[in-house]
PyMOL Python script that loads the backbone (N, CA, C, O; Angstrom):
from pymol import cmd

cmd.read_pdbstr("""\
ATOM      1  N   UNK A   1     -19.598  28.673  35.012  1.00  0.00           N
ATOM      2  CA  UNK A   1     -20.156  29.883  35.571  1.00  0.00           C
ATOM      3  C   UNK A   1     -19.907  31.053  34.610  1.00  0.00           C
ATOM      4  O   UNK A   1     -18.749  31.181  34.212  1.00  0.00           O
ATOM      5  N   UNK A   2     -21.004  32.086  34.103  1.00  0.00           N
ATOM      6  CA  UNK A   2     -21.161  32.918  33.316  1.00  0.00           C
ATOM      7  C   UNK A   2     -20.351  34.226  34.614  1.00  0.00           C
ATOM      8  O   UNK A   2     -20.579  34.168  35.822  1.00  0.00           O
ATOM      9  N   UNK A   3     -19.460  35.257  33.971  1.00  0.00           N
ATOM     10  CA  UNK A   3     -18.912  36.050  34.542  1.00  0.00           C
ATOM     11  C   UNK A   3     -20.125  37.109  34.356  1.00  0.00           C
ATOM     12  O   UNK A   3     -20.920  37.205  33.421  1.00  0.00           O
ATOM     13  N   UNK A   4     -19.982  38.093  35.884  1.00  0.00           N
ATOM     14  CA  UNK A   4     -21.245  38.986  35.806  1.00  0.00           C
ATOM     15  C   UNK A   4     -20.660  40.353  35.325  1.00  0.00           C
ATOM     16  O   UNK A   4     -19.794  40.840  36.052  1.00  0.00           O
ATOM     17  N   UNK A   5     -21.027  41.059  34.160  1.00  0.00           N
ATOM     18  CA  UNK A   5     -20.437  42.539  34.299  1.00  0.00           C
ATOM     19  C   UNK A   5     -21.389  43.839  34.833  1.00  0.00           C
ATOM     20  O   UNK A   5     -22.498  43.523  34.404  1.00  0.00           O
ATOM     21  N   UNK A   6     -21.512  44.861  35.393  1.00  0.00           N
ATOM     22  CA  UNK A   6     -22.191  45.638  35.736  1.00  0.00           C
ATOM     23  C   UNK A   6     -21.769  46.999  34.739  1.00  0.00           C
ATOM     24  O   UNK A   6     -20.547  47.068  34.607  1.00  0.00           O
ATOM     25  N   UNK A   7     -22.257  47.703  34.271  1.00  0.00           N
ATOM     26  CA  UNK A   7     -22.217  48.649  33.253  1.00  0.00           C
ATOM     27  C   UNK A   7     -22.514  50.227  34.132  1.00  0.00           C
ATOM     28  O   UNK A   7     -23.699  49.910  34.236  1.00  0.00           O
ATOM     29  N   UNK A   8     -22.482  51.092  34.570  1.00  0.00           N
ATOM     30  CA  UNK A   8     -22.700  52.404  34.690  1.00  0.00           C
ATOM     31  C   UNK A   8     -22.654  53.397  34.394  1.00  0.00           C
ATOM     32  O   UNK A   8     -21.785  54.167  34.802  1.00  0.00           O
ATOM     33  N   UNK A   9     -23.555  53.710  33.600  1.00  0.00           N
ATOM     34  CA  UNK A   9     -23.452  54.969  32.435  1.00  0.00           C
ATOM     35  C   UNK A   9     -24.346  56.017  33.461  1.00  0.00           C
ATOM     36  O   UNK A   9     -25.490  55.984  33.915  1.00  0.00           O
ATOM     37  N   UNK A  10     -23.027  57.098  33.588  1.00  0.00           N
ATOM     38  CA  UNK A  10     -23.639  57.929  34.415  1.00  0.00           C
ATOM     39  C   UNK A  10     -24.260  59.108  33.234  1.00  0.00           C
ATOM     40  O   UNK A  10     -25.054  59.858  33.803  1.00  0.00           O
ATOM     41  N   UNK A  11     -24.123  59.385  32.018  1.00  0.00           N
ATOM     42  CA  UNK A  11     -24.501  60.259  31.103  1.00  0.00           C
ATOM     43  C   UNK A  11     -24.697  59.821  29.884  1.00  0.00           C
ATOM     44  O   UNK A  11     -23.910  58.980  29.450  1.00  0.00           O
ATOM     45  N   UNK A  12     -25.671  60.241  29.143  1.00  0.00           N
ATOM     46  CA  UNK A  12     -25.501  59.815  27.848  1.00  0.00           C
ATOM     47  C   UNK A  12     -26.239  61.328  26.912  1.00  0.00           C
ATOM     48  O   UNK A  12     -27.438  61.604  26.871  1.00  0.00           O
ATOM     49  N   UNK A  13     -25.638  61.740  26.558  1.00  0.00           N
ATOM     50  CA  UNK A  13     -26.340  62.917  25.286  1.00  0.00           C
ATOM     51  C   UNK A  13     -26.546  62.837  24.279  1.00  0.00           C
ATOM     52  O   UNK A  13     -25.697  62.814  23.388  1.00  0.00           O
ATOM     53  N   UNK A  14     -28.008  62.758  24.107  1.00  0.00           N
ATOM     54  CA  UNK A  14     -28.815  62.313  22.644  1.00  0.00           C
ATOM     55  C   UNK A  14     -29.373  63.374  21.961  1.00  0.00           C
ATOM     56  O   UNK A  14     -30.144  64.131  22.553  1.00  0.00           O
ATOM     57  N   UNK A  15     -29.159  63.498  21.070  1.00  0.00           N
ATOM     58  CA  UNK A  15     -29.458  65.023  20.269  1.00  0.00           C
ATOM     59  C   UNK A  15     -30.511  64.667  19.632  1.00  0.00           C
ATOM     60  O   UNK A  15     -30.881  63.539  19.305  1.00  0.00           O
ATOM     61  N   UNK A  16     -31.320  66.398  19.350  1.00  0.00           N
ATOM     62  CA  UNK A  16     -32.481  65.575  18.474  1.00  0.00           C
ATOM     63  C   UNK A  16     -33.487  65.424  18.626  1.00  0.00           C
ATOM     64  O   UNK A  16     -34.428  65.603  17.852  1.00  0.00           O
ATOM     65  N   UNK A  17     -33.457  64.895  20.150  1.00  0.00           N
ATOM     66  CA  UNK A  17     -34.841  64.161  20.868  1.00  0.00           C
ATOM     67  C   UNK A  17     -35.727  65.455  21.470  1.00  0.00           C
ATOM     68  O   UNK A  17     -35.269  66.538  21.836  1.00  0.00           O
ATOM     69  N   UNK A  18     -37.002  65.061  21.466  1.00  0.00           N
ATOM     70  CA  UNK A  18     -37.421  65.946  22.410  1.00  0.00           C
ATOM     71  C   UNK A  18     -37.390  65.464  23.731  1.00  0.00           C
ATOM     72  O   UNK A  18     -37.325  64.251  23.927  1.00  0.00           O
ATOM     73  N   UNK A  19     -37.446  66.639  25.093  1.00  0.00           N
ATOM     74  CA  UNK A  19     -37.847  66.415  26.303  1.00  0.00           C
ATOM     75  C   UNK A  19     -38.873  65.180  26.584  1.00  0.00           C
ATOM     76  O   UNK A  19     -38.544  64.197  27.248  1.00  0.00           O
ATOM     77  N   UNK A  20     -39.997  65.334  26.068  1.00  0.00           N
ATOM     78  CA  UNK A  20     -40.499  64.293  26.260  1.00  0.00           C
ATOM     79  C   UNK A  20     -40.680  63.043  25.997  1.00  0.00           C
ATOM     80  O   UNK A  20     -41.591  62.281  26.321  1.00  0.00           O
ATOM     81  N   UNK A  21     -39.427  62.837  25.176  1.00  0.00           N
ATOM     82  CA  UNK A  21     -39.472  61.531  24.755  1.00  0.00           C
ATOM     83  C   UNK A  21     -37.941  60.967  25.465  1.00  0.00           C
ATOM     84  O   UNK A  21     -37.564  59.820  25.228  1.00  0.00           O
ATOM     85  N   UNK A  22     -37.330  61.665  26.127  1.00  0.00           N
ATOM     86  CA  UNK A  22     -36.020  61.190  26.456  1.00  0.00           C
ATOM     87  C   UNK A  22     -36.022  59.821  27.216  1.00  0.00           C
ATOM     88  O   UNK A  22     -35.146  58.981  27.011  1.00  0.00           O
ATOM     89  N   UNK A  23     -37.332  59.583  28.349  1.00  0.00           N
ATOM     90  CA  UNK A  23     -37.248  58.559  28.875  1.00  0.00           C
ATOM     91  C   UNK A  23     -37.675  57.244  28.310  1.00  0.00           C
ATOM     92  O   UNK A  23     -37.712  56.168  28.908  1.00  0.00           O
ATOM     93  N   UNK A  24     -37.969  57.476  27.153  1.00  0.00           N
ATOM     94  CA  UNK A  24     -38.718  56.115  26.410  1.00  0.00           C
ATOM     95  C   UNK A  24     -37.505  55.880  25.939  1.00  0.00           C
ATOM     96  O   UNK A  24     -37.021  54.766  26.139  1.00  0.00           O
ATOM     97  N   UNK A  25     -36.783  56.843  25.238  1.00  0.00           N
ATOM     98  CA  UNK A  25     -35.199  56.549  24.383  1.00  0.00           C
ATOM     99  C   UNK A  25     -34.647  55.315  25.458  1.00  0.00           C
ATOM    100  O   UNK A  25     -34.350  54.143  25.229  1.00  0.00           O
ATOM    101  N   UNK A  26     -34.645  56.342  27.097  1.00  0.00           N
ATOM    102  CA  UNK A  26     -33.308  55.592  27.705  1.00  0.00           C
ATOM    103  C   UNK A  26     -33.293  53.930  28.148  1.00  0.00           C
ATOM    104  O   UNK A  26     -32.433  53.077  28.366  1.00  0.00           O
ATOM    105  N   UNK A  27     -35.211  54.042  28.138  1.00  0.00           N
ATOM    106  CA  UNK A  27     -34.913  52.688  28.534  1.00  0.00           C
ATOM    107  C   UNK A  27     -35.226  51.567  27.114  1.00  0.00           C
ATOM    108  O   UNK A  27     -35.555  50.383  27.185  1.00  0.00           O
ATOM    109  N   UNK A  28     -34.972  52.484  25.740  1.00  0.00           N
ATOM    110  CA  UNK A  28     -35.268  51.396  24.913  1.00  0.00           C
ATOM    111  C   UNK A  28     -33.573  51.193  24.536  1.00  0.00           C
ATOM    112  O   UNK A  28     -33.268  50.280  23.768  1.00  0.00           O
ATOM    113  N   UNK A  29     -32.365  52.199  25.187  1.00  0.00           N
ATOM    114  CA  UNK A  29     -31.009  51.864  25.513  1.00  0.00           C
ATOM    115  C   UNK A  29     -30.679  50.832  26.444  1.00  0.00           C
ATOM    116  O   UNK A  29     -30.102  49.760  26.621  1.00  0.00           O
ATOM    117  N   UNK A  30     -31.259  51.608  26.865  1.00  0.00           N
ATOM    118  CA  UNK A  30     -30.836  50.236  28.212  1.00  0.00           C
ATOM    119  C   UNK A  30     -30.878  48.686  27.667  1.00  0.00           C
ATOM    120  O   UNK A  30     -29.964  47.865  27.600  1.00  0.00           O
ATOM    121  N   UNK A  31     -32.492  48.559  27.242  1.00  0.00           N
ATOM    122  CA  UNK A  31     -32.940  46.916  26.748  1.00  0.00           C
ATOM    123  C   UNK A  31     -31.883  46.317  25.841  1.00  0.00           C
ATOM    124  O   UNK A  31     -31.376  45.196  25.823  1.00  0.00           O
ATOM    125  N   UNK A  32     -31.668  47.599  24.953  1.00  0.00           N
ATOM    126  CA  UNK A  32     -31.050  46.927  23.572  1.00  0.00           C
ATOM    127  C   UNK A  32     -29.523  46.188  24.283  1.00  0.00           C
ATOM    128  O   UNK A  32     -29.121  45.027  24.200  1.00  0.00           O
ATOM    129  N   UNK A  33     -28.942  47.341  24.954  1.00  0.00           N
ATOM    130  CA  UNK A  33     -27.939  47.277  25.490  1.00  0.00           C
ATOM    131  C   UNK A  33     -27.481  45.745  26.408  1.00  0.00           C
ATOM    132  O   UNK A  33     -26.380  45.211  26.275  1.00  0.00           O
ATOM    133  N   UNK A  34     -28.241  45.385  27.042  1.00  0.00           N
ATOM    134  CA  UNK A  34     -28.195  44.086  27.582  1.00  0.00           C
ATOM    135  C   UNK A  34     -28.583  43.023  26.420  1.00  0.00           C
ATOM    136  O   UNK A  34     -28.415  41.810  26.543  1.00  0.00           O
ATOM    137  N   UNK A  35     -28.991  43.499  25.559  1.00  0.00           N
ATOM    138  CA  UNK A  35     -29.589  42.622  25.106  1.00  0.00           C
ATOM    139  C   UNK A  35     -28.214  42.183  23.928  1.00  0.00           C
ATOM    140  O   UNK A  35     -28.086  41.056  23.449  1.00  0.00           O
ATOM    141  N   UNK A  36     -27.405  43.216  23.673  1.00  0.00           N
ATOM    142  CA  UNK A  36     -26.407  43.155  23.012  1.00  0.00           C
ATOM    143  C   UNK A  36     -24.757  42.203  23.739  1.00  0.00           C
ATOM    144  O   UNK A  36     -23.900  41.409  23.353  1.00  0.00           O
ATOM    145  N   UNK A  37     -25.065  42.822  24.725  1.00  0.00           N
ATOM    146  CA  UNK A  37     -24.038  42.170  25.590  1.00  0.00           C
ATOM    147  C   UNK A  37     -24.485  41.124  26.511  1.00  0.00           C
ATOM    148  O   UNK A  37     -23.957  40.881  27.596  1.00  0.00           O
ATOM    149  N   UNK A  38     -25.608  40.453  25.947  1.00  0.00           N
ATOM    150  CA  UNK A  38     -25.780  38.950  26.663  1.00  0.00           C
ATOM    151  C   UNK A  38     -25.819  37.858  25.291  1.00  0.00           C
ATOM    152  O   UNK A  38     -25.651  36.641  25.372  1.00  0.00           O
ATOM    153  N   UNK A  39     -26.113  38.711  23.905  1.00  0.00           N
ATOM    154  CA  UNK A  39     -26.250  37.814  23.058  1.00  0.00           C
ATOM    155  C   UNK A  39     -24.839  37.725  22.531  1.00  0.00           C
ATOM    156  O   UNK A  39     -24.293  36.647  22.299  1.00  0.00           O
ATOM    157  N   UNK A  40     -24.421  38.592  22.398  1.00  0.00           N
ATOM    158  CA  UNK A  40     -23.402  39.141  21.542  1.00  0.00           C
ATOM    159  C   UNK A  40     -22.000  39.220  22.379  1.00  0.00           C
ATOM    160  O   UNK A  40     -21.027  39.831  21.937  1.00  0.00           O
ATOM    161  N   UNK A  41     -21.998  38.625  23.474  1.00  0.00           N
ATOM    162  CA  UNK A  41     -20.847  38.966  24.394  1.00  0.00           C
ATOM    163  C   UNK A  41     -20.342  40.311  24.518  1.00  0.00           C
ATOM    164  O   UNK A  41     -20.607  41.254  23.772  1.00  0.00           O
ATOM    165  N   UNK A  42     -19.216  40.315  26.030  1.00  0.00           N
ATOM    166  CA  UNK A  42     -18.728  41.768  26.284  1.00  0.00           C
ATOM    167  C   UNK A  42     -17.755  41.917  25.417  1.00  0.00           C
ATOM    168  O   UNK A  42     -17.223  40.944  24.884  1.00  0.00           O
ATOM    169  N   UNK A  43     -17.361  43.320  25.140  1.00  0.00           N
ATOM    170  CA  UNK A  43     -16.277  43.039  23.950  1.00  0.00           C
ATOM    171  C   UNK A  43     -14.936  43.411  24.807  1.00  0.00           C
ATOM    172  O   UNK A  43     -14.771  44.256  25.686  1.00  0.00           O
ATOM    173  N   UNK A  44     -14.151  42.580  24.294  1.00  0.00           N
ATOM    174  CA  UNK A  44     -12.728  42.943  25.369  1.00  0.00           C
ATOM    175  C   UNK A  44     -12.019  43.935  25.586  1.00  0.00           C
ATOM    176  O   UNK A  44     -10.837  43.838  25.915  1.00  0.00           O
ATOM    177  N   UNK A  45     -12.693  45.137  25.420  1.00  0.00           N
ATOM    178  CA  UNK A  45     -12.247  46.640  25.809  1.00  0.00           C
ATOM    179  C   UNK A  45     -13.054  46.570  27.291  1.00  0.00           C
ATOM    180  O   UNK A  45     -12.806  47.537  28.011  1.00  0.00           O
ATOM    181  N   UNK A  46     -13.761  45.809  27.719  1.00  0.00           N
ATOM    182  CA  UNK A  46     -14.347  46.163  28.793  1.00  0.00           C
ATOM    183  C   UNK A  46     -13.801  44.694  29.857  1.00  0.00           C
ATOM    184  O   UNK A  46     -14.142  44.746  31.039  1.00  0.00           O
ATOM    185  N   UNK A  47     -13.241  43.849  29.532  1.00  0.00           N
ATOM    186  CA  UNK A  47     -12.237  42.948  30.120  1.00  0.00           C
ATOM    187  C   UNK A  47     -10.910  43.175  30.123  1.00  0.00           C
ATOM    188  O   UNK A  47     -10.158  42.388  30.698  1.00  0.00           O
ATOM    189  N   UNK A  48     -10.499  44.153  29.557  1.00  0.00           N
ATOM    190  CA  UNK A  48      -9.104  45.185  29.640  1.00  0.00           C
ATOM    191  C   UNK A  48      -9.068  45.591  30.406  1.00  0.00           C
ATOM    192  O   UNK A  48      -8.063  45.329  31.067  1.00  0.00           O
ATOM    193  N   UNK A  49     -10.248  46.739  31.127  1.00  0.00           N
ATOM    194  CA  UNK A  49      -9.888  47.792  31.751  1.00  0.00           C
ATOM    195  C   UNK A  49     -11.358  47.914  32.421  1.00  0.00           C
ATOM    196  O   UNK A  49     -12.404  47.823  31.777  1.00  0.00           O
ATOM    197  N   UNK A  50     -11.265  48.146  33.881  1.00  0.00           N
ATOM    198  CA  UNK A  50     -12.577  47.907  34.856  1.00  0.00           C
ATOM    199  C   UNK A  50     -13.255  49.305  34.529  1.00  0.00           C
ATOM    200  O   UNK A  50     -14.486  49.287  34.522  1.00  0.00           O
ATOM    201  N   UNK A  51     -12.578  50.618  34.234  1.00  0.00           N
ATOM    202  CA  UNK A  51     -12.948  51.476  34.075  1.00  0.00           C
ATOM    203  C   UNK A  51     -12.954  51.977  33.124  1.00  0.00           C
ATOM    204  O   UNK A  51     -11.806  51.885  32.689  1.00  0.00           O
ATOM    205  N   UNK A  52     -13.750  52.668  32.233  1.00  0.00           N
ATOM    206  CA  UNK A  52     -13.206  53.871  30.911  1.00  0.00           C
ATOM    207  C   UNK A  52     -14.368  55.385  31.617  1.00  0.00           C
ATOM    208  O   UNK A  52     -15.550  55.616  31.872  1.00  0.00           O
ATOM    209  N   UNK A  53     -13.167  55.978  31.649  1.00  0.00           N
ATOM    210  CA  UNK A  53     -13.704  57.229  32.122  1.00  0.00           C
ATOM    211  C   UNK A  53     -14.716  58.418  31.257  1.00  0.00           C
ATOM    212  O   UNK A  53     -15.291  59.350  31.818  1.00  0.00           O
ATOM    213  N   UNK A  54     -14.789  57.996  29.120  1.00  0.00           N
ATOM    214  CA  UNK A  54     -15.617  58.412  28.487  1.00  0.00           C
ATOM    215  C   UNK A  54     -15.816  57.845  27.268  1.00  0.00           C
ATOM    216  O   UNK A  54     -14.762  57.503  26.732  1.00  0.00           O
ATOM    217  N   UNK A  55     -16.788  57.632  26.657  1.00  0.00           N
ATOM    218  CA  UNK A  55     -16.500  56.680  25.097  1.00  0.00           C
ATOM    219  C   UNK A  55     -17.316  57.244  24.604  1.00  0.00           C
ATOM    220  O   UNK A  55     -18.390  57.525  25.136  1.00  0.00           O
ATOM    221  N   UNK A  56     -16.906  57.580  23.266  1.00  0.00           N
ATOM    222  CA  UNK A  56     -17.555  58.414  22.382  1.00  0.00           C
ATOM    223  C   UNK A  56     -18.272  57.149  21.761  1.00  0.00           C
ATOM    224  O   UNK A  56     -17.751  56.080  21.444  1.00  0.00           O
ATOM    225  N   UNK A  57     -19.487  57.503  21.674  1.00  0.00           N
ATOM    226  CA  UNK A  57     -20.394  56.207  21.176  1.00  0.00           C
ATOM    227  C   UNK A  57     -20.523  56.350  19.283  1.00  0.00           C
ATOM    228  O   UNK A  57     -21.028  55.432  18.636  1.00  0.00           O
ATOM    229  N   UNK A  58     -20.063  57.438  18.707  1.00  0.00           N
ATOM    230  CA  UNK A  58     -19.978  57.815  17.816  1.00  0.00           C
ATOM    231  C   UNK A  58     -21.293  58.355  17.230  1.00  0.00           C
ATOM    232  O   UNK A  58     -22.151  58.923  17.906  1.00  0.00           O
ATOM    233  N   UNK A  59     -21.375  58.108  15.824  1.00  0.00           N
ATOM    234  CA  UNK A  59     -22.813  58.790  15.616  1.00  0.00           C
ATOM    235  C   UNK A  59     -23.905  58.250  14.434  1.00  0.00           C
ATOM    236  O   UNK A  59     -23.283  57.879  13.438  1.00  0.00           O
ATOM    237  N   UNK A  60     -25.093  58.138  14.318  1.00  0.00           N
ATOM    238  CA  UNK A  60     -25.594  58.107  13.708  1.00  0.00           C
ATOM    239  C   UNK A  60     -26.988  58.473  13.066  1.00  0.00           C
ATOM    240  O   UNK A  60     -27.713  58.917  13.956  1.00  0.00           O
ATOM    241  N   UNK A  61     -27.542  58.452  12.007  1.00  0.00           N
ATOM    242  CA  UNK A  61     -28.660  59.255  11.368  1.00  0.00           C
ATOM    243  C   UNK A  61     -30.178  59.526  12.323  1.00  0.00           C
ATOM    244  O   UNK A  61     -31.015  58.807  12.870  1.00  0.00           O
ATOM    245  N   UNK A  62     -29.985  60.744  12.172  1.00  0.00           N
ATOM    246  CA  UNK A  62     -31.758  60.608  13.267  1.00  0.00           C
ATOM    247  C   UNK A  62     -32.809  60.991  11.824  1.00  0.00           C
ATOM    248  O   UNK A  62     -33.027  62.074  11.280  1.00  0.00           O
ATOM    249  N   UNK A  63     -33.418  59.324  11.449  1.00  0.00           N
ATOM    250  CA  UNK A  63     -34.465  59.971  10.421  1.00  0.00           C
ATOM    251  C   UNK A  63     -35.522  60.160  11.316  1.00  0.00           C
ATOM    252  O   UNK A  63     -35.883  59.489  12.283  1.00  0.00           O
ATOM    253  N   UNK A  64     -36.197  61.765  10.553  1.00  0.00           N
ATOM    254  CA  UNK A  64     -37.286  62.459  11.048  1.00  0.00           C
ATOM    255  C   UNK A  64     -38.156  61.553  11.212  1.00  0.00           C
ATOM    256  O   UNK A  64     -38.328  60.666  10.377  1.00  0.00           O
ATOM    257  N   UNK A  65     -38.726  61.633  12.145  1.00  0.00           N
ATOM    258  CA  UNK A  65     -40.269  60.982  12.948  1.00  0.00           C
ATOM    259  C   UNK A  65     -39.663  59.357  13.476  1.00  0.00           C
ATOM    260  O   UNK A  65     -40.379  58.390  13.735  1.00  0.00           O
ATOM    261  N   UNK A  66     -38.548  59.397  13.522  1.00  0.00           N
ATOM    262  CA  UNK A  66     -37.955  58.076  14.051  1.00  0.00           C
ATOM    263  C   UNK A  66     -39.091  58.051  15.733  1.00  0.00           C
ATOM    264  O   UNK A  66     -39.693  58.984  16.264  1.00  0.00           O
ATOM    265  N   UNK A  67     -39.013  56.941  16.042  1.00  0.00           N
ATOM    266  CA  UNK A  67     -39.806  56.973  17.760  1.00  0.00           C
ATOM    267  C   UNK A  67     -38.662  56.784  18.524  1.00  0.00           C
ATOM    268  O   UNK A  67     -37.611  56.308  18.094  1.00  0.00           O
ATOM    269  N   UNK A  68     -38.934  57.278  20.023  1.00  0.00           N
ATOM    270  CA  UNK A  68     -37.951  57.422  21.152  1.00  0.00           C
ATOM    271  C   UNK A  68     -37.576  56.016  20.576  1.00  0.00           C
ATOM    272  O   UNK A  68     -36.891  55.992  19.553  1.00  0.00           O
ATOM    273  N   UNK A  69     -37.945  54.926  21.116  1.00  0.00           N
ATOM    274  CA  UNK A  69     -37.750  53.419  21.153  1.00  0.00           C
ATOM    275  C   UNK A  69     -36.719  53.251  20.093  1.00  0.00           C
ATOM    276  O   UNK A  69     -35.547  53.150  20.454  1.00  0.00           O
ATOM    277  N   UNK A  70     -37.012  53.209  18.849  1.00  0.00           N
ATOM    278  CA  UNK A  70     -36.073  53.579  17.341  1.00  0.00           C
ATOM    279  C   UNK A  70     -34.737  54.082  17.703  1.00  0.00           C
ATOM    280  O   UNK A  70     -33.649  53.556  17.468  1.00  0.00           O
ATOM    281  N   UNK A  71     -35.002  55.212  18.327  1.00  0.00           N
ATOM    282  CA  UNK A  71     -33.590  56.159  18.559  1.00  0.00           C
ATOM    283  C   UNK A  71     -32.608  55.248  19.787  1.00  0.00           C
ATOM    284  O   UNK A  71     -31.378  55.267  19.779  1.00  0.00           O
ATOM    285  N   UNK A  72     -33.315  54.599  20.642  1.00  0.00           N
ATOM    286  CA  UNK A  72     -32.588  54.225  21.960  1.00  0.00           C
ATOM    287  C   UNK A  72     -31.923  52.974  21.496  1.00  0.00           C
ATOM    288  O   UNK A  72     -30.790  52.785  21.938  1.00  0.00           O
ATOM    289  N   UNK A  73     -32.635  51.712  20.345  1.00  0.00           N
ATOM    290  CA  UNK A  73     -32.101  51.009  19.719  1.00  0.00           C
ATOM    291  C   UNK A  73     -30.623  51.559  19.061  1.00  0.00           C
ATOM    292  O   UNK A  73     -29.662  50.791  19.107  1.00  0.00           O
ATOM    293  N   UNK A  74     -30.510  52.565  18.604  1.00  0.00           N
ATOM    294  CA  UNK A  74     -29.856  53.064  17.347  1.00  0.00           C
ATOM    295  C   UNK A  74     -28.498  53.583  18.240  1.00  0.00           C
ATOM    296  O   UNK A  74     -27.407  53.225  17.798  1.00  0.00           O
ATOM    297  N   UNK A  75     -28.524  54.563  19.701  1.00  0.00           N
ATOM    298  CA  UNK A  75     -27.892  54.543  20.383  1.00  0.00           C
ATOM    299  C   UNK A  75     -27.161  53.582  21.176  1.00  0.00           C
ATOM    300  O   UNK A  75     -26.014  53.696  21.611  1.00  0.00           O
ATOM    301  N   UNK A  76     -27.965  52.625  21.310  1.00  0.00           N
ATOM    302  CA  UNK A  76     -27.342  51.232  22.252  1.00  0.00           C
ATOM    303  C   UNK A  76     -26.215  50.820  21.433  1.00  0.00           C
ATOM    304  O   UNK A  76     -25.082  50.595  21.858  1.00  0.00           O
ATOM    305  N   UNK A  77     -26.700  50.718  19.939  1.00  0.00           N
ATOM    306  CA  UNK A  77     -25.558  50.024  18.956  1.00  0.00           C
ATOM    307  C   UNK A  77     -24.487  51.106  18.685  1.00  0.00           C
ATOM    308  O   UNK A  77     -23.603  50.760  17.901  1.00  0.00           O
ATOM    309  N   UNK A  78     -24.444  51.799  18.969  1.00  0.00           N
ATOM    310  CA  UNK A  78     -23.556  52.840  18.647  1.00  0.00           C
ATOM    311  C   UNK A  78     -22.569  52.719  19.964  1.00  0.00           C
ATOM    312  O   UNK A  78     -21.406  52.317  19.915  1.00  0.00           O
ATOM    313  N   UNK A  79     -23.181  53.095  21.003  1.00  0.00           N
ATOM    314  CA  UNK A  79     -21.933  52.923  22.103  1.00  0.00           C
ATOM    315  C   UNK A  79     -21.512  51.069  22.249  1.00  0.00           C
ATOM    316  O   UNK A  79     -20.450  50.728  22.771  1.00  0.00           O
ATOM    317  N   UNK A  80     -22.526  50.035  21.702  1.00  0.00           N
ATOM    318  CA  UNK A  80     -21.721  48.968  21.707  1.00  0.00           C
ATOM    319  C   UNK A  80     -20.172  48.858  20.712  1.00  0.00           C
ATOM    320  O   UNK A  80     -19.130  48.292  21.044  1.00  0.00           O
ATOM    321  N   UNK A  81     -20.382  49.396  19.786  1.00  0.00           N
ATOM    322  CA  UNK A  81     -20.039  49.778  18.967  1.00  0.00           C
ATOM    323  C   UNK A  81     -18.803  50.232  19.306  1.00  0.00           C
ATOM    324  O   UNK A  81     -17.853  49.545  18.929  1.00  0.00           O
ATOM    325  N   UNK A  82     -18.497  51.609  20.168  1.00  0.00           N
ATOM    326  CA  UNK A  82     -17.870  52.407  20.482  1.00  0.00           C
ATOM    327  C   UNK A  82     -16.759  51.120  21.753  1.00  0.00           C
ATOM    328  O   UNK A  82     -15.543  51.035  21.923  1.00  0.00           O
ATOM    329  N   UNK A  83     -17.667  50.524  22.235  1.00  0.00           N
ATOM    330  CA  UNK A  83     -17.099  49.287  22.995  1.00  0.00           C
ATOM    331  C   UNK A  83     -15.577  48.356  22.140  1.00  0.00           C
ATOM    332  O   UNK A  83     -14.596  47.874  22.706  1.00  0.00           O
ATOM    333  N   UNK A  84     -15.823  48.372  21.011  1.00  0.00           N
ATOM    334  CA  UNK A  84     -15.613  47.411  20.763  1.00  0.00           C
ATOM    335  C   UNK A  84     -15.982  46.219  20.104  1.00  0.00           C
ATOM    336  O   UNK A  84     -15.228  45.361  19.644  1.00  0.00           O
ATOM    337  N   UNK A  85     -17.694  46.260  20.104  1.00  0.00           N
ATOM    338  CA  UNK A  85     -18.258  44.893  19.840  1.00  0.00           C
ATOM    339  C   UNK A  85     -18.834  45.507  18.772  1.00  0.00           C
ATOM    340  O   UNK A  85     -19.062  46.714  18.693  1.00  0.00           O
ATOM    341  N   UNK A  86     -19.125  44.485  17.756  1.00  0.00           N
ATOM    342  CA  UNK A  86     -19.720  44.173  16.084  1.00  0.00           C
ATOM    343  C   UNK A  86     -21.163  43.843  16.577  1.00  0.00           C
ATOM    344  O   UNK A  86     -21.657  42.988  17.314  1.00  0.00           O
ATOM    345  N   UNK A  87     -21.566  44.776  15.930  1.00  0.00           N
ATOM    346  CA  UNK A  87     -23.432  44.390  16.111  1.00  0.00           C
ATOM    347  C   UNK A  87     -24.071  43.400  14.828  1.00  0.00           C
ATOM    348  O   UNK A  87     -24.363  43.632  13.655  1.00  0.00           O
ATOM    349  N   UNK A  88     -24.107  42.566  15.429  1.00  0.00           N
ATOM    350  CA  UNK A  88     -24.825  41.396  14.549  1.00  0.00           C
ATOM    351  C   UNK A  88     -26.055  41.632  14.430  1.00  0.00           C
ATOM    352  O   UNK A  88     -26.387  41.833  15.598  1.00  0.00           O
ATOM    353  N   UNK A  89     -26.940  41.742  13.819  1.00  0.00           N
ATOM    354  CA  UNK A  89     -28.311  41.906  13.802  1.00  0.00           C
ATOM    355  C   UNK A  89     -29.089  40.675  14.191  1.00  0.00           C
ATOM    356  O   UNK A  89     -30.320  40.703  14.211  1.00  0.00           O
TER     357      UNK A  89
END
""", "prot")
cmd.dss("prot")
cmd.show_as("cartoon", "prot")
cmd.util.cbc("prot")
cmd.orient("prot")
């Protein structure tokens, strides 16, 4: 039996972006995001501790004319990242 984790990111602040592109970002976070922690396993900062109250996802390059989708990829790996876990490509 595969253990189930549930994730709840009540905030995330993405700089950069415009208004209207914020919701394409979040859910191209979201995708990557599962998609990281089903291929790539949870990383054991999050089998430590049921809660973390903030994680700096750290940071990285916004090249100009990047697309929401681009950016939400780029964020997902960053707070996996910030997790704990090595992003394998």
């Amino acid at each position: 039996m595969n253990p189930s984790v549930r994730i709840h990111v009540e905030e995330v602040i993405l700089h950069g972006l415009a208004r209207a592109d914020r919701h394409r970002a979040a859910l191209a976070l979201q995708a990557e995001l599962v998609r990281l922690l089903s291929e790539q396993g949870v990383p054991e900062a999050l089998w430590e501790s049921a809660e973390l109250p903030r994680l700096a996802g750290g940071s990285f390059d916004l090249t100009p004319g990047l697309s929401p989708e681009r950016y939400g990829v780029q964020a997902a790996r960053a707070l996996y990242h910030g997790l704990g876990g090595e992003v394998r490509r």
